[in-house]
N, C-alpha and C positions, 0 to 999 in steps of 0.2 A: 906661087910667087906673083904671077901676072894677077890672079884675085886680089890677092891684099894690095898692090897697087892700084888696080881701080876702085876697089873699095875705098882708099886714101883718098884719092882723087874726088869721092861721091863725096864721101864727108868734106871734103874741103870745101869743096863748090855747095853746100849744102851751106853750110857754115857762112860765109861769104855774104850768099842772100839772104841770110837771114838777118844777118849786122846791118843788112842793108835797110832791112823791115824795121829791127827793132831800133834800131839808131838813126835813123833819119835824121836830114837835113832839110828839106823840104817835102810837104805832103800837100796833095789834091785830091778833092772829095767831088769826086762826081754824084751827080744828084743832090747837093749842098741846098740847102732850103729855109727860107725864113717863117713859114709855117708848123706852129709849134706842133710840135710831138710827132712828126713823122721822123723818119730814120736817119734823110741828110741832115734836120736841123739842131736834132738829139748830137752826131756825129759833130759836124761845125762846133755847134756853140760849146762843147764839152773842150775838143781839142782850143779854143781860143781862150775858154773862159782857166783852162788849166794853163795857161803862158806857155805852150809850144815856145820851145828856141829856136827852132827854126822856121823857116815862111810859110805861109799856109794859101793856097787859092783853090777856093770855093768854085766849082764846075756847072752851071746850068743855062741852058741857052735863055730862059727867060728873064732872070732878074740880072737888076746892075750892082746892087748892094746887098750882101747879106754878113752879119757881125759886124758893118762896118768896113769890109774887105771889097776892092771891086772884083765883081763877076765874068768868067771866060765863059763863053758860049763853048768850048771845047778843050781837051785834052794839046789837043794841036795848038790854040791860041794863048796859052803859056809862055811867054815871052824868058823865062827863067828856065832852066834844068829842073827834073821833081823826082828826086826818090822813091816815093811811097803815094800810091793810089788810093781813097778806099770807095769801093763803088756802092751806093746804094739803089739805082734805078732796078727793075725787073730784070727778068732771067733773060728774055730774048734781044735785049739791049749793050748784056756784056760780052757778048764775041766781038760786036765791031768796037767796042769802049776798048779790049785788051789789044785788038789790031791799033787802035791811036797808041797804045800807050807801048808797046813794039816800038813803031816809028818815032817816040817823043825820046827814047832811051829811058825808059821806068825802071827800075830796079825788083820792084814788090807791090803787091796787088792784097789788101786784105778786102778780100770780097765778102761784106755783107748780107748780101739777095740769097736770098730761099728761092725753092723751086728748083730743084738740081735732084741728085740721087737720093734724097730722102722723101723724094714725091712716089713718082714711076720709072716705068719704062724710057719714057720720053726725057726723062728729069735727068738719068743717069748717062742715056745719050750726048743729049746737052751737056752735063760735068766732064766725057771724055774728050768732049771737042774743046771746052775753054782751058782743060789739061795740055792739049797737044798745040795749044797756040800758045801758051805761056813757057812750053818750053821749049817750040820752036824761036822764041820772040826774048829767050832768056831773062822769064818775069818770076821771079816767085811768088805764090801766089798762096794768102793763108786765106784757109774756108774751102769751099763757101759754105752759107749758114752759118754766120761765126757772129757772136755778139761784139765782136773786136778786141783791141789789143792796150795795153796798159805799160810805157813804159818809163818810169819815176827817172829816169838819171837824165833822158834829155827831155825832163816836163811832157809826154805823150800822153793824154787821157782819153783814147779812143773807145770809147764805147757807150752805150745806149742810157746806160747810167751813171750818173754824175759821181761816181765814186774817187776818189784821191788816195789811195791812202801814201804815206811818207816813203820817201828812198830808203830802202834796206837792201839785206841778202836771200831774202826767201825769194825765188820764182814758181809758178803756177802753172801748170798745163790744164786745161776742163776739154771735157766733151761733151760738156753739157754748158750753156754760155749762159742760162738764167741761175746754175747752181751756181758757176761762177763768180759771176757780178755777186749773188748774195754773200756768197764766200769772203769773196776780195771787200766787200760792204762790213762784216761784221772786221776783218782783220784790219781795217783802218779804225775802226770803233777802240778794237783792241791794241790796239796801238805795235803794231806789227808790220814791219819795214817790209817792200817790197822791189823786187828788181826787176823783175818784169811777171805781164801775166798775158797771155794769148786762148782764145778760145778757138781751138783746133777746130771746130762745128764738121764737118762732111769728108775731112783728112786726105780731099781730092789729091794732091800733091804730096804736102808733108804728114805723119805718121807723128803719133806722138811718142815712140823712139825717135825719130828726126828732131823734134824739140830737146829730146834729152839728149842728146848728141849735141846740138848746141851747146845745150848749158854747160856740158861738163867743163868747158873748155872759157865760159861768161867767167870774168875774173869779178863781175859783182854778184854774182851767184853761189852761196855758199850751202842753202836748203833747195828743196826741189818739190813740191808738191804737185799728186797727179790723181786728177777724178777721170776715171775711167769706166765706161759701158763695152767696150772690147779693142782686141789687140789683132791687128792685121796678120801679123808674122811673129806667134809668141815665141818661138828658138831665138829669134834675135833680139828681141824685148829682153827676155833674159839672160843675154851675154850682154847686153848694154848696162841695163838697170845695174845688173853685178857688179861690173866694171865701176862704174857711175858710183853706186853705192860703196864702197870704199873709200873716196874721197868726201862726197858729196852725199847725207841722208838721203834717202826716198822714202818721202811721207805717203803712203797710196790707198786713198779712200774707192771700193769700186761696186758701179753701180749695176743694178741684173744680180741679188744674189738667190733669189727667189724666181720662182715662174711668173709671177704676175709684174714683178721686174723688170724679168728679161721681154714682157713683151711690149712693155711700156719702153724697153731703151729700142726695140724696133721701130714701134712708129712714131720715137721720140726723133732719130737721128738714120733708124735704115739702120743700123750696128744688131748684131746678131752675137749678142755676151755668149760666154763660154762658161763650164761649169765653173759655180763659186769654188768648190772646194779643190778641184785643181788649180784654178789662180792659185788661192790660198798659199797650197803647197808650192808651186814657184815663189811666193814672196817668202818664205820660210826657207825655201834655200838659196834665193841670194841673198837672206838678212834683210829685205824691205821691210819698211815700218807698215807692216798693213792692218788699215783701222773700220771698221765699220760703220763709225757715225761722222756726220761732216766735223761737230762740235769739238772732236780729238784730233783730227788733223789740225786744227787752229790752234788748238792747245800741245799739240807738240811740235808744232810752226815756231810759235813762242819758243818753249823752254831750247829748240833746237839751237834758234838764232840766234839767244840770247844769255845764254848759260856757260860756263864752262863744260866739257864731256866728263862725268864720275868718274874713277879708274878703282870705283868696287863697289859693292853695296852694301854699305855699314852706314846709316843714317841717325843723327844726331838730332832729336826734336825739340824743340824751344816754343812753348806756348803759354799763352796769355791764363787761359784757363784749363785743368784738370782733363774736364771732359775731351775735350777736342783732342789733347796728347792722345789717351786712351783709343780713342777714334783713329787717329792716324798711326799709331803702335797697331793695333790691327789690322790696318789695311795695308802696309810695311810685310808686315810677317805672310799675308794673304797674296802679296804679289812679290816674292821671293826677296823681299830685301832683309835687312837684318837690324834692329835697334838693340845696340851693343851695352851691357854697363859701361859706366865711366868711372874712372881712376879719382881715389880718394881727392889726389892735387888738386881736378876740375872743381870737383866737390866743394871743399873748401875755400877757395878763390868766388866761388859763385857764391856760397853760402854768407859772404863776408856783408851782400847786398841786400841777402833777403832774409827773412823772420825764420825762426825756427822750425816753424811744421811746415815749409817746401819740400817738396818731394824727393830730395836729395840723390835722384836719379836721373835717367836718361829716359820718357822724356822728362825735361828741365819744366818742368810747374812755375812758370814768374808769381803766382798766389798774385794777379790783378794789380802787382805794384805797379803804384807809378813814378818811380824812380825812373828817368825818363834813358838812366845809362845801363840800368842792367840788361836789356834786352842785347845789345852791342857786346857786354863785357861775355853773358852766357855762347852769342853766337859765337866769338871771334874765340872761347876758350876750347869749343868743341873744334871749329874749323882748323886749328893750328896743332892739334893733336893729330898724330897717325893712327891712330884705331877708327876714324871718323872719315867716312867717302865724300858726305854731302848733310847738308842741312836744310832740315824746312823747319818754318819761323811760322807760327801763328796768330795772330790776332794783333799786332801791331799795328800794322799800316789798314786805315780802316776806324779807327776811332776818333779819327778827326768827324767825322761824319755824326758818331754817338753825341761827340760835341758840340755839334752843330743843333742838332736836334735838342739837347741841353739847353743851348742857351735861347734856342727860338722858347722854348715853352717859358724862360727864366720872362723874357721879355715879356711873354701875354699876362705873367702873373704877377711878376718884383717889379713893381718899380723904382725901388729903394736900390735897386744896385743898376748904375748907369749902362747907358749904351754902351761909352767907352769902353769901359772895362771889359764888357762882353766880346765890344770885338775885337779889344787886344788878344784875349781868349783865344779866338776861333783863328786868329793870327799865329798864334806862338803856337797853335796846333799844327798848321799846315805846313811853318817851319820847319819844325821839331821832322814831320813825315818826310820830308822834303829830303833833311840834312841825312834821317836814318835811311832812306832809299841810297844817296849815293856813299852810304859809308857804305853799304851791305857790296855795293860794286865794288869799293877799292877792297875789302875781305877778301872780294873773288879771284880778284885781279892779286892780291898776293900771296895766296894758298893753294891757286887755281882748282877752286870745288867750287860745286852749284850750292846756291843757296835758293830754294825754290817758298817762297813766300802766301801764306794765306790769307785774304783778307778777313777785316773783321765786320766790315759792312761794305757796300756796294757804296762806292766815290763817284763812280762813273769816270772814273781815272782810265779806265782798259788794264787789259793784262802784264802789255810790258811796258816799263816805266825806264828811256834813256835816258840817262845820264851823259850831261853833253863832254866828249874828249875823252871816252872809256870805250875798252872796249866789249866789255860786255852791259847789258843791263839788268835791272830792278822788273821780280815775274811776280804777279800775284795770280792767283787764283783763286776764284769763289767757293773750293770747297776742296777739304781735305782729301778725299777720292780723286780727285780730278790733279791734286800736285803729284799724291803718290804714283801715281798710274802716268804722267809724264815723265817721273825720276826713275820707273823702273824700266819704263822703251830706251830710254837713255841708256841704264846700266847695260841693258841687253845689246843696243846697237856698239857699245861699249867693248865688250864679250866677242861681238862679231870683228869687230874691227881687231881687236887683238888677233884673234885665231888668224886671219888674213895676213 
């Protein structure tokens, strides 16, 4: 009994500092610098240039201005209360920096500086000293070695690289801070909402079960994504994650699954990975989404966030052309799903739009019409049926683009047919994509099944496409492989969460 009461108590007090880190009210950058591309000026200008909510003072005894903000010579010279620290000067510089920020009342410390336990002997010396004054000094303290932290709901863009992406419900754990940023870089591309993301770097303090212990509890946290090179204390990683995962996916890419790997996350970060295939097997038995390539964690970031959850696997296909059905009816049956016949009724309702020799099956062959409603009347016939889990949609969204290119070559060539015209064209295209994206959400939103969408060429739209005042969105993906193989981890975490 007296365990599970401190145990409570750790988490709480865990929990706490962290609101404190991620939610800040004010931050101060020691080492702040107007010197482009060193670490304080990457740090500054990211956090200002991303409109922080709250105040921000730039730390260096030499200069007076830097963003425009005036300059403290110290931690002490703060004239304001400061939340959040982030220190970029050298390693032998942050013991007395965490001693100022003790006596300023700091709350959290995301220490940037290298040269800690991922060096030597010396290095790791050094990390238990700046551990035992942060929590003598009651500082939380993320890192050190950490590329920084990302958090969209009160404007925070701490880190090295200018990345933003939009407020969502996906959070990120790395222990890796360049895979990270790239990560967090392509998923703003993709258009994939984020709620927070932290680069654990050297785990001196918190663990990345300590992050997931957070989150569980982040009421803007609904996904959880974690790159991982090793686990301090896997018995409890695995009663957390479990726990966690039940409520909350864990999407978990991890790195070292090879020998030449694991020696690379050695003198990547000093972490000493543990056998791939025993992870493995823990993420199989608490139901973790465990994926092998970064590209799949993005992509079932996406359909996570953004989809309703299947409640079976009977998939309904709708596509533009033949082939592609074909393709994705294979890859369905290849990764346990099931492409069901469909009832004369559907049949006939669909049939009433299209030509005779349509496929008059499941998948739904549109034969290239362009009747611009059949694609809506074929999804929303299979979605509203009971023999049907979920839908993926083919080649619609994506041919604004074929039109685009259309009418660029019309112009090199016609002149006989006006500008105008052309770009009413390319106008009543983007509509058209525009209006079908947020009908496929309201679909969702009233039969509650995923509609997972392929594109037909590359928009450069990204993968998830919001719909403002919905609560789900509009997923496309580039390639028929890549929706099935999202809609079958779904059905599976699906499966899991039942048996639970």
């Amino acid at each position: 009994m007296g365990t599970e009461v401190n145990n409570s108590v750790k988490e709480t007090n865990q929990a706490t500092g962290l609101n404190a880190v991620f939610n800040p009210r004010s931050v101060a950058i020691v080492g702040a610098s107007s010197t482009f591309g060193k670490w304080g000026q990457l740090i500054t200008s990211n956090i200002v240039a991303g409109d922080f909510r709250g105040k921000v003072f730039p730390v260096n005894p030499k200069d007076e201005l830097i963003c425009g903000l005036p300059v403290y010579r110290r931690i002490l010279d703060i004239p304001e209360p400061v939340d959040l620290v982030f220190i970029t000067t050298p390693a032998k510089t942050v013991t007395g920096i965490l001693e100022e920020c003790g006596k300023k009342g700091v709350k959290g410390v995301v220490l940037i500086t290298s040269g800690f336990s991922e060096t030597d002997e010396a290095g790791k010396e050094l990390e238990r000293d700046i551990v035992n004054i942060c929590r003598e000094k009651g500082l939380t303290l993320i890192g050190p070695n950490t590329m920084g932290i990302i958090c969209p709901n009160v404007s925070l863009f701490a880190t090295g690289s200018h990345t933003r992406p939009r407020k969502g419900s996906v959070a990120f754990v790395s222990q890796s801070g360049n895979l990270g940023l790239q990560l967090i870089h392509w998923a703003e591309q993709q258009g994939i909402g984020v709620s927070v993301f932290v680069g654990s770097g050297n785990e001196a303090m918190f663990t990345c079960t300590d992050y997931l212990e957070y989150m569980e509890n982040d009421p803007h946290t609904n996904i959880i994504l974690l790159y991982l090179e090793s686990v301090v204390d896997g018995r409890h990683f695995l009663e957390v994650a479990r726990r966690i995962n039940q409520k909350k996916p864990l999407i978990v890419l991890k790195g070292g699954r090879t020998e030449a790997g694991r020696i690379a996350a050695l003198s990547h970060t000093g972490s000493m990975t543990g056998e791939d295939a025993v992870f493995r097997a823990v993420c199989h038995q608490a139901g973790l989404l465990d994926v092998a390539v970064p590209w799949e964690l993005l992509d079932l970031s996406a359909g996570f966030s953004s989809l309703p959850l299947p409640k079976g696997n009977r998939v309904g296909i709708v596509t533009l052309g033949g082939g592609w059905g074909v393709v994705t009816a294979d890859e369905c049956n290849q990764r346990g799903l099931v492409v069901p016949d469909i009832p004369g009724s559907i049949i006939e309702t669909i049939g009433r739009y299209l030509p005779p020799f349509w496929s008059k099956g499941n998948p739904v062959d549109l034969v290239g019409t362009r009747d611009l409603d059949v694609p809506i009347v074929a999804m929303e016939e299979l979605l509203k049926w009971e023999g049907i889990d979920a839908v993926i949609s083919l080649g619609i969204v994506g041919r604004m683009e074929l039109v685009r290119l259309l009418t660029q070559s019309t112009r090199k060539v016609d002149t006989s047919i006006s500008s105008e015209f052309l770009d009413q064209i390319e106008t009543l295209s983007q509509e058209y994509e525009k209006r079908y994206i947020t009908r496929i959400v309201e679909l969702m939103e009233t039969y509650e099944k995923p509609v997972l969408g392929v594109s037909l060429a590359n928009t450069g739209e990204g993968t998830v496409r919001p719909v403002e005042g919905k609560r789900y969105s509009g997923v496309f993906y580039q390639t028929p492989e890549n929706a099935v193989n999202v809609l079958s981890r779904m059905v599976g975490y699906g499966r899991f969460i039942e048996r639970k």
